[in-house]
N, C-alpha and C positions, 0 to 999 in steps of 0.2 A: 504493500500500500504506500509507504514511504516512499521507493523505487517509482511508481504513478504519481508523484505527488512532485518532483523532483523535476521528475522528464515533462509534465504539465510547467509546472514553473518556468524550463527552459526555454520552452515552445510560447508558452505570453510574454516572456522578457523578450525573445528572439523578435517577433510579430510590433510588439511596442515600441524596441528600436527601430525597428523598418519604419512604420507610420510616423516616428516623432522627427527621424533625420529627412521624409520626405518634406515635412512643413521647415524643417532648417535652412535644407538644402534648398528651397525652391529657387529656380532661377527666374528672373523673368528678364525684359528688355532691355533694362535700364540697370539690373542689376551691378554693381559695381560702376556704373559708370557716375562721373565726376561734371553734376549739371549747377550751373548759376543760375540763379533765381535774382534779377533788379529790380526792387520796388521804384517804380517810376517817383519822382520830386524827393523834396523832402527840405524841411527848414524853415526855410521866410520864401518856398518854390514850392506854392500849394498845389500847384498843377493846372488844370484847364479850368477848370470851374468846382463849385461844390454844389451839395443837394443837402436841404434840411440841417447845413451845421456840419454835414460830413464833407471833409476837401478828399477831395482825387488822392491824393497822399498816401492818406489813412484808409482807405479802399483798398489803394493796391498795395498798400504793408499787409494787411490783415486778407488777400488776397494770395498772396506770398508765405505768407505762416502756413496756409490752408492749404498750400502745394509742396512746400517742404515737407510734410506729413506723409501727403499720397505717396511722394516719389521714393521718400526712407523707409516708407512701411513695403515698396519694393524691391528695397535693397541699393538705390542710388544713394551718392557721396554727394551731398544738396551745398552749398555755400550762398549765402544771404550778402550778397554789396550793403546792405542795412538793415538792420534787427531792432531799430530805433528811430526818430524823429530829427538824425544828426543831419545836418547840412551836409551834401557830399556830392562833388563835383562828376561831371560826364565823365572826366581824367582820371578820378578816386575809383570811379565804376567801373572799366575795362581792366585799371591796371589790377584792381579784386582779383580779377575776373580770370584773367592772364598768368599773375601769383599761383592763382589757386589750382589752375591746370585742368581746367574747366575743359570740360568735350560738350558744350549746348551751353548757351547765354537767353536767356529766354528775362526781357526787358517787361513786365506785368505797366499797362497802362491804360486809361478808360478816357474815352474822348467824350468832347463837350463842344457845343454848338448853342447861340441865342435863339434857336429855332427846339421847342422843346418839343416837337414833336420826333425828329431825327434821329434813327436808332440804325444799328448795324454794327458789323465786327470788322475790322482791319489789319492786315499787317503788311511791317514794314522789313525791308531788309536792306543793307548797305552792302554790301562784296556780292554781287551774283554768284558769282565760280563758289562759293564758300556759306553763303547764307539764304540763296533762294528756297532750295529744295526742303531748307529745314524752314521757313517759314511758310510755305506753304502747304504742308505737310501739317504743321501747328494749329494754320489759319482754319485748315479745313476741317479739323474736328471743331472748332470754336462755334463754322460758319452752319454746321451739323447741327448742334448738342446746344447751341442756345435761343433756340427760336427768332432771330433779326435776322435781317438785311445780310447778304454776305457783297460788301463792300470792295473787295479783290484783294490783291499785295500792288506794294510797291513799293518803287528805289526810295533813298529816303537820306540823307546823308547828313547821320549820325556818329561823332566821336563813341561812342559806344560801341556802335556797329561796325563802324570801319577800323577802330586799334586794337576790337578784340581780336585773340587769336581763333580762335573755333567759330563750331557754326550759328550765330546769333538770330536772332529776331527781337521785335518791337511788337508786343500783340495789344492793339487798341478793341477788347474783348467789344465791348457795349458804349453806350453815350451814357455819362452819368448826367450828364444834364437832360436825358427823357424823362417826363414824368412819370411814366410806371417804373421805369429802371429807378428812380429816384427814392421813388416808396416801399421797390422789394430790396434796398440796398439798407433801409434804414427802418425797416419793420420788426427787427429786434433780431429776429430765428438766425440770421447768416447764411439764410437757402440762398440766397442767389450769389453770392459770395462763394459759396463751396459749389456752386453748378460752373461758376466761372472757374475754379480750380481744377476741378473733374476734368473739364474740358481740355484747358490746358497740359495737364497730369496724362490722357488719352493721347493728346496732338504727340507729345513728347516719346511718348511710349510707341506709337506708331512711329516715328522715325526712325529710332535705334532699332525697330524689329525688321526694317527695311532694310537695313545697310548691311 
């Protein structure tokens, strides 16, 4: 009976290791790869406009925290250009970005227009040879996954974009100056915050699984 009780025990330790190192081992796209995350503005550089008291800023910081998550809960190496409200130059942002040996620069920003009806997603890229493929790749889950306008890509010529080394992008997800965007941005929950992260966290993941 001890002899059955022994060889059972090996065979559930044996089965438990299998199932525990496949949720370790998992790999996914992005796994180990080394992505920057730039919260667009920051400081006395609120950004394009604000809605209800929230500036652009603070959007796309808290935007940013909400993609750092997705991509480390995948196993990506995330590095933040700002984790704070610090002043920090387009110069301070690449060179992060550069240091840190970044393979994707992905620039988080939310466009603004006096016309509060205008809504749609955008992106931007600086080096074609270097930054098209991954922003369009980005744009298109955005232009997917969050019901606007899908506005296209375009050149765009950005210190950012052009001294970083890797493949960068500028995603202008939404208009925060639309009114509905305005209201699901500041309705308290972070739904549409974490639908703009999704997206992004997707676009990103679809790239590296290309390549």
């Amino acid at each position: 009976m001890k002899k059955l009780f022994f060889i059972f025990l090996t065979i559930f330790t044996f089965f438990t290791f299998l199932i525990t190192s496949s949720f370790v081992f998992a790999q996914t796209p992005v796994t180990g790869k080394r992505i920057v995350l730039d919260a667009g503005h920051s400081g006395t550089d609120s950004g394009s406009t604000e809605c209800l008291g929230l500036p652009e800023k603070d959007a796309n910081l808290d935007i940013a925290f909400r993609l750092k998550a997705l991509l480390e809960a995948d196993g990506a190496i995330v590095g933040m250009t700002r984790n704070d409200d610090s002043t920090l130059s387009n110069n301070g942002r690449y060179t992060f970005a550069n240091n840190f040996g970044g393979e994707a620069l992905v620039s988080i920003h939310l466009n603004g227009s006096v016309d509060h009806s205008k809504n749609g997603t955008k992106g931007l890229y600086g080096q074609p040879k270097k930054d098209k493929t991954f922003t369009e790749v980005v744009h298109a889950s955005l232009a997917k996954k969050l019901g606007v306008s899908d506005l296209g890509t375009t050149n765009f010529a950005s210190g950012v974009l052009l001294k970083s080394k890797m493949a960068a992008t500028i995603q202008e997800a939404i208009f925060i100056s639309n009114t509905q965007e305005c209201v699901l941005l500041t309705d308290g929950t972070g739904n549409r915050q974490q639908q703009i992260a999704q997206a992004l966290h997707d676009g990103i993941v679809n790239y590296f699984a290309s390549r």
